[in-house]
Structure formats: structure tokens, C-alpha cells
C-alpha positions in Angstrom: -89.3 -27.7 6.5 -92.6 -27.9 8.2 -93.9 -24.4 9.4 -95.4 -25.5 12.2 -92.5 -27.3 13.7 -90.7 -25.0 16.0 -87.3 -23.5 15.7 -84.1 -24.6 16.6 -82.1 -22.5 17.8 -78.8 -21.5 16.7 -75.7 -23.6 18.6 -73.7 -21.0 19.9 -70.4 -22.3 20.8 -68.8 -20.3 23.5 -65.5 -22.3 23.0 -64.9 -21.5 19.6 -65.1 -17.8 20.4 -62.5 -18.1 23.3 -60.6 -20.2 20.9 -60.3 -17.4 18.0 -59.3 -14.9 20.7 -56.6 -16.7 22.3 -55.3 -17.5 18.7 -55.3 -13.5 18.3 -53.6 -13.2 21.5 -51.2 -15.6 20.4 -50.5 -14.0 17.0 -50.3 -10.9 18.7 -47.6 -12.5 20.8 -45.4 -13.5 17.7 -45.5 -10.2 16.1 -44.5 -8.9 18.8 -41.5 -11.1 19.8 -40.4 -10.9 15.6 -40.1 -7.0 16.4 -38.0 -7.6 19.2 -35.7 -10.1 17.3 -35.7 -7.9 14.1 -34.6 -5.0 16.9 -32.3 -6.9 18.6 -30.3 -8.8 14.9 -30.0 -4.7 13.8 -27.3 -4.1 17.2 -24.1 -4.6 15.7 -22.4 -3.9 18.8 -22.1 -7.5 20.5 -22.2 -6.9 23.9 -25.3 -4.4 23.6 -27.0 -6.7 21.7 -26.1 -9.3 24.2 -27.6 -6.6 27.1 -30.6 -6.0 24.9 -31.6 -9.4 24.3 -31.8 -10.3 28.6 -33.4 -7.6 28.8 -36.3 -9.0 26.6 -35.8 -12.0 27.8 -37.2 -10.8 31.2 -40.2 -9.4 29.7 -40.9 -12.4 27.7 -40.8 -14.2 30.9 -44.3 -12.4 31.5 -46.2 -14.0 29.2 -45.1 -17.3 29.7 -41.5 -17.7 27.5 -38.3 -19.2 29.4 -35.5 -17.5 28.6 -34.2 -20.8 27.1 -37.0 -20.7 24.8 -37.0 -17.5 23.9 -33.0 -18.1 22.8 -34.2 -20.7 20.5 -37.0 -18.9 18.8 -34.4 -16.0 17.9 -31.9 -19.0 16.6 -34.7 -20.1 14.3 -35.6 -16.4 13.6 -32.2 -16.0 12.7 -32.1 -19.0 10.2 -33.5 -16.9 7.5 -32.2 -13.6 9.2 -28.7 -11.8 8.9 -26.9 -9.7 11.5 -23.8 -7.8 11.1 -21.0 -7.7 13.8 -19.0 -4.8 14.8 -17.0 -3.0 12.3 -13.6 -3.1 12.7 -12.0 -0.4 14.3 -8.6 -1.2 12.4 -10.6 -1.2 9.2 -7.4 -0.7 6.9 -5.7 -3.9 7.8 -7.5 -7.0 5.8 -6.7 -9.1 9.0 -9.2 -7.5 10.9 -11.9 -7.9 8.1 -11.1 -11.3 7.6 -11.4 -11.7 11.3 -14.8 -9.8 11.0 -16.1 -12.3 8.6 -15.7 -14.8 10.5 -17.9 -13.7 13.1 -21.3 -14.2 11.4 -23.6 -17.1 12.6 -22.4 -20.3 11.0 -26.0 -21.4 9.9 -26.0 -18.8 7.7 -25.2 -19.0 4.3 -22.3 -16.6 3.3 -22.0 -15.0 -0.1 -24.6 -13.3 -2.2 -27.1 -12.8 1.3 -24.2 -11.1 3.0 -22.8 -8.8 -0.3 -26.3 -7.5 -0.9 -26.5 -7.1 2.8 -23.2 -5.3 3.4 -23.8 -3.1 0.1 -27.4 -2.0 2.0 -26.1 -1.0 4.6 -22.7 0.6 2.9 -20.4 -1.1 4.6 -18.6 -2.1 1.0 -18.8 1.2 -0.4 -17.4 2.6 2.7 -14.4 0.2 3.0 -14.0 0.7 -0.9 -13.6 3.7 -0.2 -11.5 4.1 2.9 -9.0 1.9 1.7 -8.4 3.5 -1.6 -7.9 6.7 0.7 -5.5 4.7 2.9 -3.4 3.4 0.4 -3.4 7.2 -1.4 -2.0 8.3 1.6 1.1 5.7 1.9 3.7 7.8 0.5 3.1 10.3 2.6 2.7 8.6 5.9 5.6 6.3 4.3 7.9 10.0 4.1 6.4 11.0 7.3 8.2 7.6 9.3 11.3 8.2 7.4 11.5 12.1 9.3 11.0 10.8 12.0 13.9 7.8 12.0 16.0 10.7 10.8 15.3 13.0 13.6 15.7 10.1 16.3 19.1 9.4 14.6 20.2 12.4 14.6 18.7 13.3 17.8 20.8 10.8 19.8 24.0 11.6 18.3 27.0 11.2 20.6 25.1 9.3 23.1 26.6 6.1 24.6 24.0 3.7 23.6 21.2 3.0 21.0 18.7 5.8 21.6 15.8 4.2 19.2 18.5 4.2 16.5 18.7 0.5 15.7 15.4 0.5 15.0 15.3 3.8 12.9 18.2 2.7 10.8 16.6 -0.7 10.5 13.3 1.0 9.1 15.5 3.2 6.9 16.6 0.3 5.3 14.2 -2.0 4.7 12.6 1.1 2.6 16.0 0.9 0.7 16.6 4.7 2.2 20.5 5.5 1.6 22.1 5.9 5.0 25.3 7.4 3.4 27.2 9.9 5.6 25.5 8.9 8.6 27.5 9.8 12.5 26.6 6.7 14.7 30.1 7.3 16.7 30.5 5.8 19.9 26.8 4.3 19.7 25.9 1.0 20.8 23.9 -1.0 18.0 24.8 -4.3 18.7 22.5 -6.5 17.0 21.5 -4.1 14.4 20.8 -6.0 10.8 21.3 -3.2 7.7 22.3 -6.1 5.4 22.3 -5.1 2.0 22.8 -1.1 3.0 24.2 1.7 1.8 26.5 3.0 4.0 29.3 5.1 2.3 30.8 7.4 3.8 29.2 6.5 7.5 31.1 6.8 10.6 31.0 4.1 13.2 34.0 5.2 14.8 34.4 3.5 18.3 31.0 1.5 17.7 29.9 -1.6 19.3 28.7 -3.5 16.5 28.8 -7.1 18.4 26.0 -9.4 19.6 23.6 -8.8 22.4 21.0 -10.9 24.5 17.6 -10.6 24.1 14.7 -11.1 26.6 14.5 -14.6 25.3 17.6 -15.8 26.1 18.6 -16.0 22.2 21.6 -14.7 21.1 21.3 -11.9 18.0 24.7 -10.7 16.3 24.9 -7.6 14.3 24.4 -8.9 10.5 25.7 -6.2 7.8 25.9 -9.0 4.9 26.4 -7.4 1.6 26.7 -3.6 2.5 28.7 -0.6 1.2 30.7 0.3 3.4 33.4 2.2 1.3 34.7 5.3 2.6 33.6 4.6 6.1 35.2 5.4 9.3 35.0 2.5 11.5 38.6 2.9 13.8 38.8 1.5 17.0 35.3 -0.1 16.4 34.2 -3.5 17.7 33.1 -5.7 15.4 33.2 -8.7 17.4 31.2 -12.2 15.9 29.5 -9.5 13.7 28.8 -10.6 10.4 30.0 -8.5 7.4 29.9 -11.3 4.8 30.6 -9.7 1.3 30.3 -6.3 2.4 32.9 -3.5 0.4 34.9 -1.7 2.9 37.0 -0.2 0.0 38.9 2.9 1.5 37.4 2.4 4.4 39.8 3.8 7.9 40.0 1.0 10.3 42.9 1.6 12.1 42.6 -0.1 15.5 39.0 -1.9 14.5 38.6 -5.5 16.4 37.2 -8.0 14.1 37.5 -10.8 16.9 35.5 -14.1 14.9 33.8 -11.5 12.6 32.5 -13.5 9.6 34.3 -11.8 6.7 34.2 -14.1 3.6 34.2 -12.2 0.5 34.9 -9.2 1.9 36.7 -6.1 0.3 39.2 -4.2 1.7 40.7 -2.9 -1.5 42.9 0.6 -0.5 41.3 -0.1 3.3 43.8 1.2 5.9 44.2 -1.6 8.9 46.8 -0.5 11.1 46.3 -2.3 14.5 43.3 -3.5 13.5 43.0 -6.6 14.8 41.3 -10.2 13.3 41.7 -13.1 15.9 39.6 -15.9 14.6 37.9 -14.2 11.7 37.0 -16.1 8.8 38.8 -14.5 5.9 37.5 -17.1 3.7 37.5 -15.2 0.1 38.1 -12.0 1.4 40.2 -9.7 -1.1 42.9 -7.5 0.6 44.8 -6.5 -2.7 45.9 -2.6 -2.1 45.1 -3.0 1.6 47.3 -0.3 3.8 49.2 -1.6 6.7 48.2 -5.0 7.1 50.9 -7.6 8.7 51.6 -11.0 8.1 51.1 -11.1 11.9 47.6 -9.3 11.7 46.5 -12.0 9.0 47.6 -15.5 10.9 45.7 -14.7 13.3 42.7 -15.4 11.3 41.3 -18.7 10.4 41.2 -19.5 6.2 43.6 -16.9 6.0 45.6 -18.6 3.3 42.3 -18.9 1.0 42.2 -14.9 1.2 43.2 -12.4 -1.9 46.5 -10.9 -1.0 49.0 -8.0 -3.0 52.0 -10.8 -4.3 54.4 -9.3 -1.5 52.1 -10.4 1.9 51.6 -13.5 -0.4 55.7 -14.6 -0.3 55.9 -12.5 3.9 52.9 -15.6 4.4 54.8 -18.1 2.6 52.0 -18.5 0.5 52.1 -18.9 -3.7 52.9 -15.7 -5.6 50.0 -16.1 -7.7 46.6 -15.7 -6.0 43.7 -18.2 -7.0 42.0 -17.7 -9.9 38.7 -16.4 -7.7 40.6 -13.0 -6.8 41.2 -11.7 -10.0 37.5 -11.2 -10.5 37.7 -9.0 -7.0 39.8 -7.0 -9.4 37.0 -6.0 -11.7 
């Protein structure tokens, strides 16, 4: 360069300068905003993350954001991000954390992300946890249910209608509780299913054990299939259109019982007393009355299938029916 040529000087330009500072600004801008997304994805509560999130939505309105832009840049902040919803408050039911699940974002992939993101914030170790507790505790919350269906049993004795009983019985049973000896005299339980129960020795003496009508309009008849109900005391109860389908009422005492269409195939009332009782269309399909006290010829024609019953060789000949019964009754006899 020749010395004596003068200077140039430097080109300065201005716009440049107010370029790199607005590009500060802007940066500035987008940290800012990721805080507020990063804040707003750690709410688990949904609607104060919802409350949160207008509220920044105003204040981003301030510098220029709409709100509907500002909801898209926290969906594609969200893309690579992870929030977790609220925690169930029935957390020992798998329903509810199945229905938990399916509230994260659908965008987001679902599987190692969430497990390392759930064990962070110890929401595994907790449910681990709280379950194994929960499920400790079943056999004594299991006892605790059966006390109380006892005491509402027992607490509504001699009282005209149910009391809470069907349902405590019903309970009782399904836990294959023996309700042996139980006093449900005079209640009403019509409806009741204790299929498959144990009920020696209980007394159901003038009990309505029929059918009732629900809310619905549908029509529920008490269902006793299958039960032991040897020893029991059921006189002068009504069993009408109740099903007792292979239940034992072996010594039972039924004098004056109504068994109006009650479903009794298979039934058996070996040494059962049935004076008066009464079985106008009953299906006695099956049924074995071998040793049965008190029974009439008059009692069992009343009955439909009557002839296909088990009887002791003298009602056989007083129903004009073979001496011999069928060869399905002598293994009632075993």
C-alpha cells in the first residue's frame, strides 16, 4: 500500500450491530419461553397446569406471541418433552392406572422415556410399594367386612324385611363363609342368591324367599341352587318360583312351607318332615323323597314331573306308579 495514499476508513455498519442485538433479544425470548414450558410440563395437576399456561399466554402476548402460537411452540416443546398426569387417587385399583396411562400426549413415545421417567420421579417405587402394602392388608380388611355382614345380620334380627341382610349373606358367601345356624325368621330376602351355601342348621322360618322387582323392571327370583340346607327350619316359609335346584334339605322341618312353581329338580328331602307343605306346580323333576315324613299322594300331584321323582315303594303304589323306582334314585341313596 502506498504511504502517501490516505486512509480509508473503517465501514462501520450500524445494521449489523442492531442486527446481533435483536438476535440476543430474540434468544433471550426463547429461553425464556423454554422455562415457562419446562415449568408449566412439571404441573401434574391438569387443570392448574391448564390455569398456568393462560396465564403465560397473556404475558407472552407482550412481546408479540398469540396465544395460538404460543400453544404450538409448547406442542413442539413437548415433542421431545414428557409430562406426567395426575396420580390416581384410587391408586390400588389397576383400572385407574391403566386409565392414567392413557392420558399422556399421544406424540409421545411410551415405554422406556416414560419407565425411566416414572422411576425419577418415584412414582414406580411408590406404587410398588403401596400395593404390596394393599394387598398385605387383604385379609384383614377381608375379616373386617365379614364383622361387619355379621353384625348387620344379626343386628336386624326379627325385623319384617331385609335390613342390609341380603346383601351381607350374599358377601358372606361369595367368601365361602359358612352361614350355618343362622336366624333369618320372618325376614324378607326375596331375591337373595346363596347358591352353593352352607346353610345347616339355619332357620327361615316364615321367610319370603320369592321373587321381587327391581328398579329396572326385571324380574329376580331367589336362586339357592346346590345348597345345604339339612337341618333347617323353613315351616310356613314361602318359597314361591324360588329356585332350590339340587339343594339337600335332609331333615329339614317344613311343615306348612309353600313351594308354589319352586324349581326343585334333584332335590333331597331324605327324613324331611312336610306336613301341609304345599307344591302346586313345582318341578319335582329328580327330586328324591325316600324317608320323607308326612308327604301325601295329594301333596305330590299337585306338582308337575311328579312321577319322575324318587319315592319310598308305598307313595310309589298310593301314586299308582311302579314299585321300583328308576335306576337314577338309588344313587340318591348313597
Amino acid at each position: 500500500m502506498n504511504p502517501d495514499q490516505p486512509r480509508q476508513k473503517p465501514n462501520i455498519n450500524k445494521s449489523s450491530g442492531i442486527q446481533n442485538n435483536s438476535i440476543s433479544e430474540e434468544l433471550s425470548d426463547v429461553n425464556r419461553i423454554r422455562e415457562q414450558f419446562a415449568e408449566i410440563a412439571n404441573i401434574s395437576d391438569p387443570l392448574t397446569r391448564e390455569y398456568k399456561f393462560s396465564l403465560l399466554e397473556n404475558e407472552a402476548q407482550k412481546i408479540g406471541i398469540s396465544p395460538e402460537n404460543y400453544r404450538r411452540f409448547f406442542e413442539t416443546y413437548l415433542q421431545n418433552k414428557i409430562h406426567i398426569p395426575q396420580y390416581p387417587q384410587k391408586w390400588w385399583l389397576l383400572t385407574e392406572w391403566i386409565s392414567w396411562l392413557t392420558k399422556f400426549p399421544k406424540k409421545i413415545k411410551v415405554g422406556t422415556t416414560i419407565f425411566l421417567r416414572l422411576l425419577e420421579k418415584g412414582v414406580l417405587i411408590s406404587l410398588i410399594v403401596s400395593l404390596i402394602g394393599y394387598y398385605q392388608e387383604a385379609p384383614k380388611r377381608k375379616q373386617q367386612n365379614h364383622y361387619q355382614a355379621w353384625e348387620i345380620i344379626n343386628g336386624a334380627k326379627g325385623q319384617p324385611g331385609s335390613g342390609g341382610r341380603i346383601e351381607a349373606l350374599e358377601e358372606l358367601n361369595k367368601d365361602q363363609v359358612s352361614l350355618r345356624y343362622v336366624i333369618l325368621d320372618d325376614a324378607d330376602l326375596s331375591g337373595i342368591n346363596l347358591s352353593n351355601a352352607l346353610l345347616i342348621d339355619a332357620s327361615f322360618k316364615s321367610t319370603k324367599l320369592t321373587c321381587v322387582t327391581r328398579d329396572n323392571g326385571n324380574k329376580e327370583c331367589t336362586k339357592i341352587r346346590n345348597a345345604n340346607l339339612s337341618y333347617s327350619n323353613l315351616q310356613k316359609a314361602n318359597l314361591f318360583d324360588a329356585d332350590f335346584q339340587k339343594s339337600k334339605f335332609r331333615y329339614a322341618e317344613m311343615q306348612g312351607a309353600k313351594l308354589r312353581n319352586t324349581k326343585l329338580q334333584g332335590a333331597d328331602f331324605e327324613k324331611a318332615e312336610l306336613q301341609n307343605a304345599t307344591f302346586p306346580g313345582a318341578d319335582l323333576e329328580s327330586a328324591n323323597f325316600i324317608g320323607a315324613k308326612n308327604l301325601t299322594p295329594e301333596q305330590v300331584k299337585s306338582a308337575k314331573n311328579w312321577e319322575k321323582a324318587c319315592y319310598d315303594p308305598e307313595l310309589r303304589i298310593k301314586l299308582n306308579l311302579p314299585p321300583e323306582n328308576p335306576d337314577y334314585c338309588n344313587n340318591k341313596l348313597k
